[in-house]
C-alpha positions as CSV (number, residue, x, y, z in Angstrom):
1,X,0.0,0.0,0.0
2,X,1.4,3.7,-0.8
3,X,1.9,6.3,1.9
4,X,0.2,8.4,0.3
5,X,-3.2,6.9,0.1
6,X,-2.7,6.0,3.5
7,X,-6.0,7.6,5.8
8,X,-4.0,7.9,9.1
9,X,-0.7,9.7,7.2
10,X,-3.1,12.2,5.6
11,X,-4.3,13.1,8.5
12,X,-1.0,13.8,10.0
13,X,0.4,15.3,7.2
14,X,-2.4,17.8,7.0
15,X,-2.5,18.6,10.9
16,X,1.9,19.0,10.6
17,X,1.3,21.1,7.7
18,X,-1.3,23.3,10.2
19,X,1.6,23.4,13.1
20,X,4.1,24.8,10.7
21,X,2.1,27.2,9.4
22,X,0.9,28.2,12.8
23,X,4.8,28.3,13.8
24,X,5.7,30.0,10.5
25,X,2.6,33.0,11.7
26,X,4.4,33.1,15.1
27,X,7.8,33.4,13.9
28,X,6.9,36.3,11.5
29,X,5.1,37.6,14.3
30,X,8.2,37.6,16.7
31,X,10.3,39.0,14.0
32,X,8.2,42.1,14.0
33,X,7.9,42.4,17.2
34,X,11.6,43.1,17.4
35,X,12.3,45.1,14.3
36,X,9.4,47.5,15.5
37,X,11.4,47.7,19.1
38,X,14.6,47.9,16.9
39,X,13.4,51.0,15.0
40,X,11.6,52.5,18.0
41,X,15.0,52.3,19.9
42,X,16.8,53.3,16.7
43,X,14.1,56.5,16.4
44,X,14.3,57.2,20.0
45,X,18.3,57.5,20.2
46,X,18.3,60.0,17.6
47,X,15.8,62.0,18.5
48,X,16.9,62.4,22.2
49,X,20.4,62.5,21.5
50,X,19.4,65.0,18.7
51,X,21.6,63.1,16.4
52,X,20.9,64.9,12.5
53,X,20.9,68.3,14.4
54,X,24.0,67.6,16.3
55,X,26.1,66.1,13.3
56,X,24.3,68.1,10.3
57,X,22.5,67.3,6.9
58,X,24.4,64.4,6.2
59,X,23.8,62.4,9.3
60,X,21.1,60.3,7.5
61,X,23.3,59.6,4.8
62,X,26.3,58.7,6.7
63,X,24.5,56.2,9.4
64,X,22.9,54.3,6.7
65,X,26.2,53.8,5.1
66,X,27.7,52.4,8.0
67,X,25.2,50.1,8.6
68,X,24.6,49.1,5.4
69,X,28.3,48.0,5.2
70,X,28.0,46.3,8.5
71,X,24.4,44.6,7.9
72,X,24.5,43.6,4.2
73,X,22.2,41.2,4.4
74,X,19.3,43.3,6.0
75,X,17.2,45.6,4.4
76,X,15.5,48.6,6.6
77,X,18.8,51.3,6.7
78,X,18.2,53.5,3.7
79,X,18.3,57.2,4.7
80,X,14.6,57.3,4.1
81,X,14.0,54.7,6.6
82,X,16.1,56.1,9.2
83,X,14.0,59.3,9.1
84,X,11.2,57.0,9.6
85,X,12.0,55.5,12.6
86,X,12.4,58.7,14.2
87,X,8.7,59.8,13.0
88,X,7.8,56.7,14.0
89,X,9.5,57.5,18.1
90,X,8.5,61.3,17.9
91,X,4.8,60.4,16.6
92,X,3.9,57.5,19.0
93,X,5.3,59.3,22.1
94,X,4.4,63.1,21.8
95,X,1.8,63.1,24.7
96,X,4.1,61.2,27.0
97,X,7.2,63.1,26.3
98,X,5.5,66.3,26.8
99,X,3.9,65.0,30.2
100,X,7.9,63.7,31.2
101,X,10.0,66.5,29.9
102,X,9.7,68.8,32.9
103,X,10.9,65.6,35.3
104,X,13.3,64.7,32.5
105,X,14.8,68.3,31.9
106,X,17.7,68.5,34.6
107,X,18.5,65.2,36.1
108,X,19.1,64.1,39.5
109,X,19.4,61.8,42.4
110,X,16.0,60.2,40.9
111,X,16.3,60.6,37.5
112,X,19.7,59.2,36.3
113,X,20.8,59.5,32.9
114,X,22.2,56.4,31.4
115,X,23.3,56.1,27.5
116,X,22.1,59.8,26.7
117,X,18.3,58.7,27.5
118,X,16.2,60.0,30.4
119,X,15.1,57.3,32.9
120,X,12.0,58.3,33.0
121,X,11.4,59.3,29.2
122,X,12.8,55.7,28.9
123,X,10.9,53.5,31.5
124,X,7.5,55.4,31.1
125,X,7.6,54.9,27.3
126,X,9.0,51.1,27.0
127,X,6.7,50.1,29.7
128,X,3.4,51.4,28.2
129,X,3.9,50.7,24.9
130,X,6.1,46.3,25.5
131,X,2.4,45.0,24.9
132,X,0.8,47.4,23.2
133,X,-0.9,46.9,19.3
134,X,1.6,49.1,18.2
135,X,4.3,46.5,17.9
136,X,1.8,44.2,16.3
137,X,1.8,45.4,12.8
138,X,4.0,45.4,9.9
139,X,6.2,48.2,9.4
140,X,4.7,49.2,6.2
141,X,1.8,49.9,7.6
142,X,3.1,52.1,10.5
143,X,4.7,54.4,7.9
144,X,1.4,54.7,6.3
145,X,-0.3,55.3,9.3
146,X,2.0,57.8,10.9
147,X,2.6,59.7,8.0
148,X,-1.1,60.2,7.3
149,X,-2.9,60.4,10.2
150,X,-2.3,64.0,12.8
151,X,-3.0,62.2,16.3
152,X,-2.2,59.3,18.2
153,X,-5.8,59.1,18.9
154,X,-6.5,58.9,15.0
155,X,-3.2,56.4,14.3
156,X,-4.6,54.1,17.0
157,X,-7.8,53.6,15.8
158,X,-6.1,52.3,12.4
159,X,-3.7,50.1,14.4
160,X,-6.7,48.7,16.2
161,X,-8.7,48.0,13.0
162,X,-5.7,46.7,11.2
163,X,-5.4,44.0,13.7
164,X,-8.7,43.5,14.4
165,X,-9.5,43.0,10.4
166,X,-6.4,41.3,9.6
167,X,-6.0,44.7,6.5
168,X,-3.2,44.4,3.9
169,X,-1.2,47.1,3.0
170,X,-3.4,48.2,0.2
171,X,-7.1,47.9,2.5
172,X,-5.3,50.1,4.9
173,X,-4.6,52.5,2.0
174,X,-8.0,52.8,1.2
175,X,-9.1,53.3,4.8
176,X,-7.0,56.1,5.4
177,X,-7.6,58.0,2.1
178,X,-11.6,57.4,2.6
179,X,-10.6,58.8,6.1
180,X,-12.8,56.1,7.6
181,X,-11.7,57.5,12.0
182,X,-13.7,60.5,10.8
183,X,-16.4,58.6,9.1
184,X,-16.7,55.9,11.8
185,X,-19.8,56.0,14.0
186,X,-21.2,59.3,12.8
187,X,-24.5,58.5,11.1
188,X,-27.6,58.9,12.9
189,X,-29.6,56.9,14.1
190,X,-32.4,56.0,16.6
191,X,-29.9,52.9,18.0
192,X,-29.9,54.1,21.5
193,X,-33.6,53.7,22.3
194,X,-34.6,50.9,20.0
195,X,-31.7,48.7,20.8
196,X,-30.3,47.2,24.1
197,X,-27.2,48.0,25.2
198,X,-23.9,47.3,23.9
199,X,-25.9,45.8,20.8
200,X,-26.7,49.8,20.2
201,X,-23.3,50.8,20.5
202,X,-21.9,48.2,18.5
203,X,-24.5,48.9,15.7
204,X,-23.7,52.8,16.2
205,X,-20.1,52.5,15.8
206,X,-21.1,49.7,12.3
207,X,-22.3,52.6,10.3
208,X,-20.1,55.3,8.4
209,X,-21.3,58.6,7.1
210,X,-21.0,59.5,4.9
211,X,-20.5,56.6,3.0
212,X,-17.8,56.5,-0.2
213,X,-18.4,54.4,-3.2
214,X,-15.5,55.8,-5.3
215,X,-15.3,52.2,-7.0
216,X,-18.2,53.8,-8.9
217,X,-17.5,54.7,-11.9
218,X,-21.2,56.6,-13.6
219,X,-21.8,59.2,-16.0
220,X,-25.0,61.2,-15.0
221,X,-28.0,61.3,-15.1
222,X,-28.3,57.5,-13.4
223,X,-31.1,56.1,-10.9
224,X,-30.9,54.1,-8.2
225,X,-30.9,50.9,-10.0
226,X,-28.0,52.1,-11.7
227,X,-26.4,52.4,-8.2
228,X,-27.2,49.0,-7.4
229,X,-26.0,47.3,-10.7
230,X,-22.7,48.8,-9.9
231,X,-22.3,47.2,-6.2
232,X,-23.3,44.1,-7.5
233,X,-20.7,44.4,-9.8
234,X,-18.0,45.7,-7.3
235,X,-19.4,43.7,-4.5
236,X,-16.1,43.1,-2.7
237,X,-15.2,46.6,-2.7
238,X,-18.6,47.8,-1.5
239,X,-18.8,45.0,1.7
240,X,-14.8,46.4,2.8
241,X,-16.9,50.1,2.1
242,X,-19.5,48.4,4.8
243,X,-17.5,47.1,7.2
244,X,-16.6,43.5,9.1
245,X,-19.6,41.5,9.5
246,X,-21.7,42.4,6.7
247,X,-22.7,38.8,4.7
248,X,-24.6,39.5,1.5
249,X,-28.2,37.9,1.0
250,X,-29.6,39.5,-1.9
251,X,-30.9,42.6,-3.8
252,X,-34.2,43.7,-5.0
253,X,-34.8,40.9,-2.2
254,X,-38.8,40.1,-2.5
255,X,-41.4,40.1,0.3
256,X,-44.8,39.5,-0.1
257,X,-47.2,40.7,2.0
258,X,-51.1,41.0,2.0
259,X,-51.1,39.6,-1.5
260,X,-48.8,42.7,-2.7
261,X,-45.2,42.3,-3.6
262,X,-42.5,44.4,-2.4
263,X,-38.7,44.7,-3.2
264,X,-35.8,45.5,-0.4
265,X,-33.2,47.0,-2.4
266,X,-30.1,45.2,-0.4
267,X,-30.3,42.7,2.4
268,X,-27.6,41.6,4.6
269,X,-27.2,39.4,7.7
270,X,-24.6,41.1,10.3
271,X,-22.5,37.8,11.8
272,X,-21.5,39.8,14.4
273,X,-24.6,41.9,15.4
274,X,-26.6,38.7,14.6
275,X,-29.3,40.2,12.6
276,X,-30.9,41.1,9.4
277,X,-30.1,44.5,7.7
278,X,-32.2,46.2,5.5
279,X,-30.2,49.2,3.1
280,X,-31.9,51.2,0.8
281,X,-30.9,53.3,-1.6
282,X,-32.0,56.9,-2.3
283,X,-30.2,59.2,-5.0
284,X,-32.0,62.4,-3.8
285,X,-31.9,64.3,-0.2
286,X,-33.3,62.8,2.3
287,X,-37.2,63.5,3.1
288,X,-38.7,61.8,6.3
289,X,-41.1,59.8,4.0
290,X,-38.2,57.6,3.3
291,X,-38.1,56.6,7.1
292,X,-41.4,55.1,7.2
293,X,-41.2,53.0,4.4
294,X,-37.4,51.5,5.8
295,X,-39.6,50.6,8.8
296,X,-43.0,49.0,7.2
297,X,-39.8,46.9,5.6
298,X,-38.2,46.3,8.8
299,X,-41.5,44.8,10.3
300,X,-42.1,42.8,7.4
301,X,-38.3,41.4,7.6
302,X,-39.0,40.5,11.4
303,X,-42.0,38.7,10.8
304,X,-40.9,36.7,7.7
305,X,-37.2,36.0,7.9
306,X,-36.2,36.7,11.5
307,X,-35.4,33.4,13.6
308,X,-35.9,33.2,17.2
309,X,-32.0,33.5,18.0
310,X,-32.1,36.5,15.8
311,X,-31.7,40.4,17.4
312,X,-34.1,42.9,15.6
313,X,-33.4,44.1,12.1
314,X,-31.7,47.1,11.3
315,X,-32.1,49.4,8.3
316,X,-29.4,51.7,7.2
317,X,-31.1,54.9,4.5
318,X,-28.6,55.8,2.1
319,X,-29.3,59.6,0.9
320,X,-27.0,61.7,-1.4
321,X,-27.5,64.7,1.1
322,X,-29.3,64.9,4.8
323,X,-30.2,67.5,7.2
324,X,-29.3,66.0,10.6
325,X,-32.0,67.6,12.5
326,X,-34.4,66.7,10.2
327,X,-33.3,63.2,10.5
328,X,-33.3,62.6,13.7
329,X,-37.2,64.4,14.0
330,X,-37.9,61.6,11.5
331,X,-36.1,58.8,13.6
332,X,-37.7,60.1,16.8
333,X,-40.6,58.5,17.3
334,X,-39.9,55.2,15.0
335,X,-39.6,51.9,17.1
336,X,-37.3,49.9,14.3
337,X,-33.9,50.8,14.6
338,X,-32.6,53.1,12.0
339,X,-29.9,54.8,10.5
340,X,-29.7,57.3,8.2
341,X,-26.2,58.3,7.0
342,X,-25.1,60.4,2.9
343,X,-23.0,58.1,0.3
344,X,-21.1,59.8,-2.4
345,X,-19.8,58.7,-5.8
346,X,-17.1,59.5,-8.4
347,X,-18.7,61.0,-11.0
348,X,-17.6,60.1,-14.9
349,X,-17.7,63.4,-16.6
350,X,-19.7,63.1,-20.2
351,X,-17.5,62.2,-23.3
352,X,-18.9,65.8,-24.9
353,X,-17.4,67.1,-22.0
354,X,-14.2,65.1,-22.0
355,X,-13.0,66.1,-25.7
356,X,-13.3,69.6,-25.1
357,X,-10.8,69.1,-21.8
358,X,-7.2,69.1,-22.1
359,X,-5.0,65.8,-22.0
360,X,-2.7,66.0,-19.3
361,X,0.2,66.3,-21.6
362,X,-1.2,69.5,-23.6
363,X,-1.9,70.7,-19.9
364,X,2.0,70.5,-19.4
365,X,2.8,71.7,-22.8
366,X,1.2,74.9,-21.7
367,X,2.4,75.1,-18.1
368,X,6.1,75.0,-19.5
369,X,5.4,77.4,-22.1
370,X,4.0,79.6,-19.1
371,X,6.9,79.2,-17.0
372,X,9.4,79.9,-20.2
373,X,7.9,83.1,-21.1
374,X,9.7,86.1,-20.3
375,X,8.7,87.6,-16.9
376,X,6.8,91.4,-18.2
377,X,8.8,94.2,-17.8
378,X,8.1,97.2,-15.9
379,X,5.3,99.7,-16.9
């Protein structure tokens, strides 16, 4: 009999395969872990020693020639990179150095100065950040991060989601350029009175507004059914757009009720929330009309699809424009949790329109000539 048709060395060879790759995750993990302390150490020794200010322009160039010499086989020293890791320092501990600089400023009895680095600066810093998320993503994305966001408070909530969603390099991109810490949480809603707690607070913080589909790609004028076409069509895109949790059921989903037939525009079932959730689609301003129909949908939902483990359904309006206060008057006195939050689009412009435009290299052609021409002379 072969090995390999063997039952029992199948099995083993599948669950060795899982071990490595679980100690292969670990080891890459570990090897993080101490290239992020490397470069926070790295960052942190030139930025208290005030190494580039103390040695000039070309201490950048200089250290990553050395160490490139000494560390051939590593990757990580470019000049660039070494600018990075003090960013990377300076970003992660600006509120902390600010509250230890006045202990830090002449030292004493109490706060001995060992290898150019204040004990306190040091200890306070390496102590509160050894097990924290920071060190728990790759590089890569901390440059991203800290180069794009303008607080810790903004840089952690990336670092948080990162880990928690498991984003590449490229979702993270997209986060930060949709600006999702600003978008995150903000729609409104009627959560807080028509959900228990922390379900309403988890389904709060679950909705964005606005929303950005700039995976679209329509030329005006276009209808709602134009708007749906296209997130079928980009359908992985538009569920990252949504958020974790979101598992797609259908569109123009059908209920019957009373003998009539009526169409949900998208259904979802939220794994995490554990319900049903209704979204509509609305390519005008919001009117409170819309509200009542989401939730004579919402009842219908709960009373044909909802299973006993279920929570209640949810309905998020999409609207290309709201007035909050008008929103939440709509919301107020609605039992069926909803949420009413703006999506917006990127807009093909019309291919009359597009001829008459300039390429991009005719717009150069004419900001050279422009910058060539003779400066006028006095009057």
């Amino acid at each position: 009999m072969s090995i390999i048709k063997d039952t029992d060395y199948k099995h083993w060879l599948g669950d060795l395969k899982s071990r490595i790759r679980r100690c292969q995750i670990k080891a890459a993990v570990a090897v993080n872990n101490e290239l992020l302390h490397l470069y926070w150490d790295l960052g942190r020794d030139i930025a208290v020693r005030q190494m580039d200010s103390v040695w000039g322009s070309g201490f950048f160039a200089q250290l990553s020639k050395d160490l490139k010499t000494e560390f051939q086989d590593m990757t990580g020293f470019s000049a660039t990179n070494l600018k990075y890791c003090k960013r990377f320092y300076l970003f992660y501990s600006q509120a902390r150095l600010i509250r230890s600089q006045t202990d830090s400023e002449l030292p004493d009895e109490n706060h001995q100065v060992g290898n150019g680095l204040p004990v306190p600066i040091r200890q306070q810093l390496v102590d509160e950040l050894e097990n924290s998320l920071v060190f728990q993503i790759p590089w890569g994305h901390h440059v991203a991060i800290f180069t794009k966001c303008k607080s810790v408070e903004e840089a952690m909530f990336y670092v948080r989601q990162t880990v928690e969603n498991g984003w590449s390099r490229d979702v993270l991109g997209l986060q930060l350029k949709s600006q999702l810490y600003h978008r995150q949480g903000k729609a409104i809603s009627n959560f807080a009175v028509t959900l228990p707690e922390p379900m309403s607070d988890l389904a709060q913080q679950t909705l964005k507004d606005p929303y950005v589909f700039d995976f679209f790609t329509m030329t005006a004028p276009y209808q709602e059914r134009d708007i749906e076409e296209q997130i079928i069509r980009h359908l992985t895109r538009f569920m990252l757009e949504l958020g974790k949790g979101f598992a797609f059921v259908g569109r123009q989903y059908h209920l019957e009720i009373a003998d009539n037939d009526y169409y949900v525009d998208l259904l979802f079932y939220h794994t995490r929330l554990k319900c049903y959730i209704v979204v509509e689609l609305k390519n005008t301003k919001f009117i409170p009309e819309y509200a009542g129909k989401l939730n004579f949908y919402l009842s219908a939902v709960d009373s044909l699809l909802k299973q006993e483990d279920d929570k209640p359904t949810i309905g998020i309006l999409l609207c290309r424009d709201k007035n909050n206060i008008e929103a939440e008057f709509a919301l107020r006195d609605i039992h069926k949790p909803i949420g009413v939050s703006e999506f917006s689009l990127i807009e093909q412009l019309p291919e009359d329109l597009k001829s008459s435009l300039p390429t991009a290299e005719e717009f150069e052609e004419e900001l050279n000539r422009l910058q060539n021409e003779p400066a006028p002379g006095p009057n």
